[in-house]
N, C-alpha and C positions, 0 to 999 in steps of 0.2 A: 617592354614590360616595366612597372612602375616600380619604385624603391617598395613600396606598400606589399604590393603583389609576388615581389621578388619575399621580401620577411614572409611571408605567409605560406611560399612554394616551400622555402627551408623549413620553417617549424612543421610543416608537413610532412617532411622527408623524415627530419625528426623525430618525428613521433613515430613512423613507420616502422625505424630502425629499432629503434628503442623495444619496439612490440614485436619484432623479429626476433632481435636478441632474446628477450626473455622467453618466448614461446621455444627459441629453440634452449637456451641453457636450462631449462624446467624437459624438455624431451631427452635433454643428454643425461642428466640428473636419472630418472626415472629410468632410461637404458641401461646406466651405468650402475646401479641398485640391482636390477635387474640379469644383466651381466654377471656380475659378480658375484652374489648370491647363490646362481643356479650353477658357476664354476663352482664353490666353496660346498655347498649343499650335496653335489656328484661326487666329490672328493671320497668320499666315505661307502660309495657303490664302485667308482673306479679304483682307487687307489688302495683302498683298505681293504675292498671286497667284502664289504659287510652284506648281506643278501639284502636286497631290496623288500621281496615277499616277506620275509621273517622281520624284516625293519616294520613293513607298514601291517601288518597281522596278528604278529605275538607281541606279547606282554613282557615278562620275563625281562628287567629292565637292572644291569648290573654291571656298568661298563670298568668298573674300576676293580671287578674280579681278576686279580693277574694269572688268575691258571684257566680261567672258562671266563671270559666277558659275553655278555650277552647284551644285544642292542634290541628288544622290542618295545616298539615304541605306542602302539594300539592304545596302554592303558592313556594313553597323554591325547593324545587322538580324540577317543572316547569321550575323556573329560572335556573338553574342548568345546566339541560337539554337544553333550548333554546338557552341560551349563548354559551355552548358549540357546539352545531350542527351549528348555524351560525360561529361561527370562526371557524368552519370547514368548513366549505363551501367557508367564504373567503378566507382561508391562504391555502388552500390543495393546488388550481390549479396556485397559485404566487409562492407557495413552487416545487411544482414539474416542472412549467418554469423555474423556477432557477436553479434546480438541474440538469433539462436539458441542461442549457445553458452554468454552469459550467465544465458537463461531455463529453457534444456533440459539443455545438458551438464554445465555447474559450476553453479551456482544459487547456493553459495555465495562462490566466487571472486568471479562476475557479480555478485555484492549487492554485497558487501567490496570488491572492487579492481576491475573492469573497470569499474562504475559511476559510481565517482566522479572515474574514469580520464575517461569520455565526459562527463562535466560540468567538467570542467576544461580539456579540448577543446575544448566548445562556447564557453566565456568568453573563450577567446583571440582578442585582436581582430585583424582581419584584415591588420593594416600587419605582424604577426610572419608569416603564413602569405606574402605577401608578399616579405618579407623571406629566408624561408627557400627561397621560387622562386628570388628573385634570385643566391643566393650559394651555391647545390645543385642544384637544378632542370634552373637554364640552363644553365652550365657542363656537368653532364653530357650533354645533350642535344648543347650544341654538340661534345664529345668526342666521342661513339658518333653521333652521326646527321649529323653538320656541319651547315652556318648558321650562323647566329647567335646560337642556341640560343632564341631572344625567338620564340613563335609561338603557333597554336593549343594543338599539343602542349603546351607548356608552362605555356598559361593552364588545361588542361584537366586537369593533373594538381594544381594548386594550387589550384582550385573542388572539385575531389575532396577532399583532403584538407581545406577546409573544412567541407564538407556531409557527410563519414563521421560522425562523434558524432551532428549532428544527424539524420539517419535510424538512425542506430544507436539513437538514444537513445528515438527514439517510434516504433521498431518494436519494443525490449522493452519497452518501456511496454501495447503491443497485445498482446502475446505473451503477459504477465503477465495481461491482463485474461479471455483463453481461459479458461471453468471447465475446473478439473481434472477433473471427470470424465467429461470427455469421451479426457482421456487414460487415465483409469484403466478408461472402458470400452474400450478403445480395447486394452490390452495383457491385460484379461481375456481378448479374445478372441482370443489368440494373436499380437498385431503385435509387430514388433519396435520397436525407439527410430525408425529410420530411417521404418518405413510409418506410427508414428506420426506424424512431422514431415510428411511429406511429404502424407499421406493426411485429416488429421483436423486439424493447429493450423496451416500454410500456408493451406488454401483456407479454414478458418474465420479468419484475422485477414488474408486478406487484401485484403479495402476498405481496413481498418486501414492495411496494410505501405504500400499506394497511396496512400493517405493522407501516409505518412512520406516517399515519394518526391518526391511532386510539393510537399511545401512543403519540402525539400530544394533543389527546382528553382525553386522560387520564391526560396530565398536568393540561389543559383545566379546567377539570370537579372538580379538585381538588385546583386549587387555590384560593386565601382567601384575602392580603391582597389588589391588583392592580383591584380585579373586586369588591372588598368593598369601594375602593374611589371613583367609578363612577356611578356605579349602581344604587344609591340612598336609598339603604336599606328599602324600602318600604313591609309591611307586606303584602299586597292587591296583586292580581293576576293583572298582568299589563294586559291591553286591546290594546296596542301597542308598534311598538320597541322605541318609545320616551318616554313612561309613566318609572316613576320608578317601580323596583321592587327588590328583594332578591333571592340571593342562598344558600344555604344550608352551603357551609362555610362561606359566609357574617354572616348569622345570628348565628354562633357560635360562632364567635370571637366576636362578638357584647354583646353576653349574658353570657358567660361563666363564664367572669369574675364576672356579679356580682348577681348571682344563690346562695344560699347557697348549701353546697355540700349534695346529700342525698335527697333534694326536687325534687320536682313532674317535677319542671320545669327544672331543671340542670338534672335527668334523661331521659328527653323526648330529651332534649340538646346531651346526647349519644344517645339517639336510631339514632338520626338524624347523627350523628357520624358514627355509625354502616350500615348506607345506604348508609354511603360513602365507607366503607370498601367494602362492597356489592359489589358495582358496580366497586370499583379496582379492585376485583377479575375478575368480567366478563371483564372487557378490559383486562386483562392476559389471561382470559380464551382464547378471543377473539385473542390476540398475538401470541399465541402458536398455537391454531387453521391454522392460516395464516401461520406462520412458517413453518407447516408440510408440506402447500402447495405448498410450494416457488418451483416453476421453477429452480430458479440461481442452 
């Protein structure tokens, strides 16, 4: 074997290693997250005995009562839940006309400018969208609808404008990967633009677009700090989208800090933790599902 051939088996071996290693300290990482969590999250069903049923179903949320605590945690659940299925509702169908108009209608605009428009979108961290609830949002809300202006409505239009780039941005990215000649057999045969979209690049990219939604919802369902300044942190299960109320990372970043570590209530703080992990997994679960289906 030649000195040449021998440098080239090593940087081979090299590089194998290198991609072992990391493959596996990102699968320790992600066990040990995992691990831990779901010990820390049980804590508060084993050890405390707090009931599980009454954790995940009632309301009733008052752990720092020293003669009756009560742990329901539903109303955080709910909110969780609400906020995120409404910003899905809002941003999917602005998200996917975009991505339409960037891949279909301008193609160059959509390269050029509407592109690098949604990648500057997506970097913005979320204490400005946040911010931009707190001092626009609210106030309008409280103008035209009265309250308070701090409620679902208004956690539910500032998760929308978070998650618009990001489904915008990997529903052109699906749109783009359609061969074209399925659009070009597509207007041989007399369609128009419109039976095009509608007919032939929708139901072929759309595992894809569902794809784009649900880790949309997955941003959604997991952010803390931009739906903690508008929402109004309210313990109470809201009766409407203007009432305040709470989600599940609202009220962890709320309490965390000051739980002592080991009590009843900074445990139940993980279990609640642990329902967020939960449900990441199902939006993976949910993504990989979709993936297998994909048409493209």
């Amino acid at each position: 074997m030649s000195v040449k051939q021998l440098f080239h088996k090593k940087s081979e071996l090299r590089g194998k290693l290198l991609i072992t290693i990391s493959a596996v300290v990102m699968m320790a990482m992600m066990l040990s997250i995992t691990i831990f969590l779901t010990v820390k999250g049980m804590q508060s069903f084993v050890i405390n005995e707090v009931d599980p049923i009454t954790f995940l179903t009632q309301s009733n949320w008052n752990p720092t009562d020293p003669i009756n605590p009560t742990y329901g945690a539903w109303a955080f659940i709910f909110g969780s839940i609400a906020v995120t299925l409404l910003s899905a509702l809002v941003a999917t169908p602005i998200s996917i006309g975009c991505a339409l108009f960037m891949t279909e209608i301008a193609k160059k605009t959509g390269s050029k400018l509407l592109q690098p428009v949604m990648e500057i979108l997506v970097g913005i961290p979320s204490v400005v969208y946040g911010l931009v609830g707190l001092t626009v949002i609210v106030p309008l809300i409280r103008q035209y609808f009265g309250g308070s202006g701090f409620g679902v409505l208004a956690g539910t239009i500032v998760i929308s404008m978070m998650i618009f780039p990001t489904i915008t941005s990997i529903a052109a990215d699906a749109l783009r990967a359609i061969p074209q000649q399925l659009n070009e057999a597509s207007y041989a045969l007399g369609a128009t633009r419109w039976e095009t979209i509608s007919k032939i690049i929708l139901p072929s990219a759309l595992p894809a677009l569902l794809t784009a939604v649900i880790l949309g919802m997955a941003r959604a369902f997991g952010e803390a700090l931009a739906v903690q300044m508008v929402i109004g942190n309210a313990k109470d299960m809201p009766q409407s989208l203007l009432e305040p109320a709470a989600t599940i990372t609202s009220i962890i970043t709320l309490s965390m800090g000051h739980t002592p570590y080991g009590s009843v209530h900074n445990n139940v703080l993980w279990s609640l933790g642990l329902i967020l992990l939960i449900i990441s997994f199902l939006f993976i679960m949910i993504v990989r599902f979709l993936s297998k289906r994909s048409k493209i």
